[in-house]
C-alpha positions as CSV (number, residue, x, y, z in Angstrom):
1,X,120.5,106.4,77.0
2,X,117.6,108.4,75.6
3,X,117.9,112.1,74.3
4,X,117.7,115.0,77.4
5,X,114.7,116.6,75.3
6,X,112.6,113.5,75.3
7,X,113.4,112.3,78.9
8,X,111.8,113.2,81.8
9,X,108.4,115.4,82.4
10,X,109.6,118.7,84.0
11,X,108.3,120.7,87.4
12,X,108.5,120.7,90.6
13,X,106.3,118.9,93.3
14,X,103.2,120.8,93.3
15,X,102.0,122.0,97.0
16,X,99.6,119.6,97.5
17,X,102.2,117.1,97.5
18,X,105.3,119.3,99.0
19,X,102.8,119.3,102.1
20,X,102.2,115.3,101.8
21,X,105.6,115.1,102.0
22,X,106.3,117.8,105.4
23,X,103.3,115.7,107.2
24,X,103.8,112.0,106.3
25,X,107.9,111.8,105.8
26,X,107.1,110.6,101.8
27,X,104.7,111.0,98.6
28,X,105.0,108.4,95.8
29,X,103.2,109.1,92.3
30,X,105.4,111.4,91.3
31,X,105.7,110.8,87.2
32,X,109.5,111.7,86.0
33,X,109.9,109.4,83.1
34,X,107.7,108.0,79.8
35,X,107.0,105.5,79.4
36,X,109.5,104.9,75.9
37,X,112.1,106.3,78.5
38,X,111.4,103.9,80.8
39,X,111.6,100.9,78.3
40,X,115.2,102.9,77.0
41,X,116.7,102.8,80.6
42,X,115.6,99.2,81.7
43,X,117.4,98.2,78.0
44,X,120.3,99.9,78.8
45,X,120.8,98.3,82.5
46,X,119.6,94.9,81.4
47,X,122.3,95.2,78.7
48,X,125.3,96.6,81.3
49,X,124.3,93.2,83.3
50,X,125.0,91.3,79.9
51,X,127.9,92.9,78.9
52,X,129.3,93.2,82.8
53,X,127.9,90.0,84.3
54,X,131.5,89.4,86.1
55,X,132.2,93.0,87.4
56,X,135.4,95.1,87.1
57,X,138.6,95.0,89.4
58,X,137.5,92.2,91.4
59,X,133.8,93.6,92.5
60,X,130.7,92.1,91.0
61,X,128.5,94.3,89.1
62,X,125.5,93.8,91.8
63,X,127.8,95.9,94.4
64,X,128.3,98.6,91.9
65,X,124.5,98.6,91.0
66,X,124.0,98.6,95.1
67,X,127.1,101.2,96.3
68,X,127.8,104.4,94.9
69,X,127.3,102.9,90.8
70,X,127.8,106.7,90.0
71,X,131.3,106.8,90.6
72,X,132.0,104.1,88.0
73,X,128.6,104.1,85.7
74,X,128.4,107.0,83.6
75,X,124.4,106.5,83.1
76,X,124.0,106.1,86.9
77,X,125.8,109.9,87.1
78,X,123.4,111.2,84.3
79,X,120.3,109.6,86.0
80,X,121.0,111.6,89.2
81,X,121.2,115.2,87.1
82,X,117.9,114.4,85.8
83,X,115.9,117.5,85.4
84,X,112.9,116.3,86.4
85,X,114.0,114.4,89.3
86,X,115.6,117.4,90.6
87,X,113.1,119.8,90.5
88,X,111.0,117.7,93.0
89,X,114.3,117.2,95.1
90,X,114.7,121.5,95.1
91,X,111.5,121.9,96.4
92,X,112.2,119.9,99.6
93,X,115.7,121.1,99.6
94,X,116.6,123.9,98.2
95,X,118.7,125.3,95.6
96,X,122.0,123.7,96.5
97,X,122.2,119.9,95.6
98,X,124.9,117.1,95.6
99,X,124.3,113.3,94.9
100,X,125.7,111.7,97.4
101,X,124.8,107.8,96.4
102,X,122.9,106.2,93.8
103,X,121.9,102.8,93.6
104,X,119.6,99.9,91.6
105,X,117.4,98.0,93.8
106,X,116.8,94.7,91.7
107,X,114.5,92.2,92.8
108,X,113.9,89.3,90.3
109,X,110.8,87.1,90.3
110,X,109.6,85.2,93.1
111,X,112.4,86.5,95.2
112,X,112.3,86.2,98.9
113,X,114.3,89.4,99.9
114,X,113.1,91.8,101.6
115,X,114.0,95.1,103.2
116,X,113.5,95.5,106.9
117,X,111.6,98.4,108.5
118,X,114.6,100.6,109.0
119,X,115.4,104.3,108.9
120,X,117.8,105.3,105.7
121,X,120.3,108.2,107.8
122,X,120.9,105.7,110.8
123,X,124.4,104.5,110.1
124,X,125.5,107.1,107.6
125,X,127.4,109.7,110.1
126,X,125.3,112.7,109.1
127,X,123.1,113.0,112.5
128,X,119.6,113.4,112.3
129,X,119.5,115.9,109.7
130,X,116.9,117.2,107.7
131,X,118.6,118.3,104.5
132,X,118.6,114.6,102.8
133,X,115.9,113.5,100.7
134,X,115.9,110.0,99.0
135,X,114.3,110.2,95.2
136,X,113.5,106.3,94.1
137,X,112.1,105.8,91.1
138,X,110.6,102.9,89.1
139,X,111.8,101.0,86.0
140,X,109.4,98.5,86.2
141,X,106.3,98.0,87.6
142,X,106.6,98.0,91.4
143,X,103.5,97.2,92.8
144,X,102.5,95.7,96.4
145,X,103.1,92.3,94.7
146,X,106.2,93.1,93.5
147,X,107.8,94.4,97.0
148,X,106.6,98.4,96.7
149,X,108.0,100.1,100.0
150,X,106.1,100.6,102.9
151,X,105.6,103.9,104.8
152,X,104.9,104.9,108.9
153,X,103.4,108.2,108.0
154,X,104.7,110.7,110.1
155,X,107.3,108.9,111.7
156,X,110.1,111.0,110.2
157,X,109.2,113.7,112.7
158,X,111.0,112.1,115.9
159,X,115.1,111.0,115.9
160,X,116.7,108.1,114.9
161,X,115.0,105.4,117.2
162,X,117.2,102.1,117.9
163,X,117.9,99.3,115.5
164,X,118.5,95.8,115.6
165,X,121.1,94.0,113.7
166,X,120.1,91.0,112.2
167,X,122.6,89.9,109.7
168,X,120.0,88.0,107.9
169,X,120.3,86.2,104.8
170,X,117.0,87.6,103.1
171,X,117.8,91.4,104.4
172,X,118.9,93.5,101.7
173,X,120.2,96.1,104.2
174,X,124.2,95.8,105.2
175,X,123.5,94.6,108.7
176,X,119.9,93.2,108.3
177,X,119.4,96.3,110.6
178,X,115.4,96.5,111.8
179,X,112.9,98.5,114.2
180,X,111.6,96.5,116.6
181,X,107.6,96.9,117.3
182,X,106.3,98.2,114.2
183,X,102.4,98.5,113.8
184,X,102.0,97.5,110.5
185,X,98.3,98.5,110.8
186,X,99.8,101.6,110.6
187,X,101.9,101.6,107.4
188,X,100.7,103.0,103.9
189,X,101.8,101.3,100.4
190,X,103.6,103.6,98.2
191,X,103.1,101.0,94.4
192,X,104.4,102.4,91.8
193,X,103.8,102.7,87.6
194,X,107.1,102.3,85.6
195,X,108.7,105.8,85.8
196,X,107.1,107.2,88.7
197,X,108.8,108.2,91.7
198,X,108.9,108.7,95.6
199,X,110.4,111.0,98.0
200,X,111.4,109.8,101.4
201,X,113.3,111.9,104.4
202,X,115.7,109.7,106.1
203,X,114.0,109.5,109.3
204,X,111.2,107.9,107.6
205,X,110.4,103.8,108.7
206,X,110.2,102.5,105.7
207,X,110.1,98.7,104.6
208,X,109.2,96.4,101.0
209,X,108.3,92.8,100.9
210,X,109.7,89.7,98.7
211,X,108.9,89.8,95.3
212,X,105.9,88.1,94.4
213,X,104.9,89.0,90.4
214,X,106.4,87.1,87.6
215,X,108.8,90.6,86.7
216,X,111.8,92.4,87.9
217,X,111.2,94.3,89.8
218,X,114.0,97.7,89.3
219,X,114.5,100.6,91.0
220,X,116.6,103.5,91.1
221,X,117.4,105.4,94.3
222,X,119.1,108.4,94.4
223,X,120.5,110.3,98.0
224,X,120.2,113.6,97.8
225,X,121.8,116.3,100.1
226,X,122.9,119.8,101.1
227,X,126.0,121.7,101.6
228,X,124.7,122.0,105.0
229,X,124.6,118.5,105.6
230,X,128.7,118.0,106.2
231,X,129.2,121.5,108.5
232,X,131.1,121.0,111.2
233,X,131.2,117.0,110.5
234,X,134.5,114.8,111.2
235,X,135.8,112.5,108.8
236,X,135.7,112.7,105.0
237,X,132.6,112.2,102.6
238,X,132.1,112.6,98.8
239,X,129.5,113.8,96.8
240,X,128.7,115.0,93.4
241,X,127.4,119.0,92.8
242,X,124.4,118.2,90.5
243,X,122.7,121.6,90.8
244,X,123.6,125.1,92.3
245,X,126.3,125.4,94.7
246,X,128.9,123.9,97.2
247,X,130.1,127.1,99.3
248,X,130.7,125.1,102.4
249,X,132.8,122.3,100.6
250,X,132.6,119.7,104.2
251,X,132.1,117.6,100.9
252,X,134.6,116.4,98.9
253,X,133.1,117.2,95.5
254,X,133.5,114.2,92.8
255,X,132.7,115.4,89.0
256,X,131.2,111.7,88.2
257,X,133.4,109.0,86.2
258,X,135.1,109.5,83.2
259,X,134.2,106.4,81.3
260,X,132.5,103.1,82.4
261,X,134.7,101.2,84.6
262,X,137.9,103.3,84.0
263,X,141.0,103.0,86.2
264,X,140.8,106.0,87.5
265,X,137.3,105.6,88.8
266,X,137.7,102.4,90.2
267,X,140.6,103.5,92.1
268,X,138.3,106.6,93.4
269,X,135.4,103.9,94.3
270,X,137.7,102.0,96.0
271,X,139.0,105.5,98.4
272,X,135.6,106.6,99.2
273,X,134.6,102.9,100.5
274,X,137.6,103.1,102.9
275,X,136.6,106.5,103.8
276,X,132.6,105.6,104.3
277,X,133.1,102.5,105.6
278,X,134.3,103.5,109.1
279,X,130.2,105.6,109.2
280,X,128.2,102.1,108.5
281,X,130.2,99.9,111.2
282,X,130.2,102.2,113.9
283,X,128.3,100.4,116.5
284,X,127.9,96.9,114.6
285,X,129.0,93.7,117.0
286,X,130.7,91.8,114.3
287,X,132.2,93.0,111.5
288,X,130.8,94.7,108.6
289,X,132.0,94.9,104.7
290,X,130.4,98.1,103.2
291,X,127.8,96.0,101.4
292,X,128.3,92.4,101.7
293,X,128.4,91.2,98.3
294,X,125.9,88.1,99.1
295,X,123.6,90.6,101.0
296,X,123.8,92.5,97.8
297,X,122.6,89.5,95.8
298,X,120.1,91.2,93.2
């Protein structure tokens, strides 16, 4: 893990791009990392999959990677208190900011999966709220060859709209869950240089395509959210405080892991699956594991 001095760039989103962001649901460009930072971060996941290749108590490492990695992967944690990444998250949010999941999105080569046009907050029991912002940010070059996301611009201004479940093998999502009738005439690229980043509300129809350049293609995505998100909420949900305050406390606050796979942590991972996993198969005609392993397949 690189030094904090020598990690990020610094400031906030500027207001050119805070109002990119209020009309079209995203902005992408955003730089957060160098690119020796960059190069430092890819090493140290592409060593944790050589090191970790079969998992930890019983889970393969491509579900931690996909679900809530910061409870168990101390450099997943640090990544999401990033200074950087947070200053661009407080100017859409606000002072008061918790991490509620952080994930790698790993495409390798040539790989047909694919992420369906979807909404991000539709199955995750926190309404149609507008205090969630997703930061995703590039370790490698993700370009519109290598699967870069799609956008609707402007689509995050309505509710949730309906979703179909497809279950489908090549679906990255947990329930190969898609908007029917998208325009794609209609949809903006977002590519992005190694250790740039995007913002993207969780209304926002959003899609990315197989992987078609002869790289990985890695990136991070980080869920952020408010206190205000969990007021007046049932059921429980975790999060980690990363910057100012949790007055409210409808989230149960987690202080990241101890250690890299400790006991501790996994048993902790384990809780907050039982406790989140009731939000993503509400409404779902079969049955739903939190992240289907094979779905998860990097």
């Amino acid at each position: 893990m690189p030094k904090d001095n020598t990690m990020t760039a610094s400031g906030s989103l500027t207001a050119t791009q805070l109002e990119q962001y209020q009309k079209d649901g995203f902005v992408s460009g955003v730089r957060v990392f160098d690119s020796q930072t960059v190069s430092e971060l890819r090493s140290a996941i592409e060593t944790l999959e050589a090191t970790h290749s079969g998992g930890a108590d019983g889970s393969s490492l491509a579900q931690y990677f996909r679900v809530n990695g910061h409870i168990v992967i101390p450099l997943l944690a640090k990544l999401a208190a990033t200074t950087a990444i947070l200053d661009a998250a407080q100017s859409v949010l606000g002072d008061n900011l918790l991490a509620w999941s952080v994930e790698l999105f790993i495409k390798e080569p040539g790989s047909d999966k694919t992420v369906s046009w979807h909404q991000d907050i539709t199955y995750w029991g926190m309404g149609e709220t507008n205090d969630e912002v997703t930061a995703w940010v590039a370790l490698s070059d993700v370009s519109v060859e290598a699967g870069c996301m799609r956008f609707i611009p402007g689509s995050h201004t309505n509710g949730i709209v309906g979703h179909t479940d497809t279950f489908s093998a090549s679906n990255l999502l947990s329930r190969g869950q898609e908007i029917d009738g998208i325009d794609e005439s209609n949809a903006r690229h977002g590519p992005l240089r190694p250790g740039e980043m995007s913002l993207h509300h969780g209304r926002c129809f959003h899609a990315s395509g197989p992987n078609q350049s002869t790289d990985r293609r890695i990136g991070l995505a980080i869920r952020y959210v408010t206190p205000e998100v969990r007021d007046g909420l049932p059921g429980r949900d975790y999060a980690m405080l990363v910057r100012g305050v949790d007055e409210l406390q409808g989230w149960i606050n987690i202080a990241g892991p101890q250690g890299l796979f400790t006991a501790p942590d996994l048993a902790l991972y384990q809780q907050i699956l039982r406790d989140q996993e009731a939000n993503l198969s509400e409404g779902a005609e079969q049955n739903v594991a939190l992240y289907d392993t094979g779905r998860i397949n990097t």
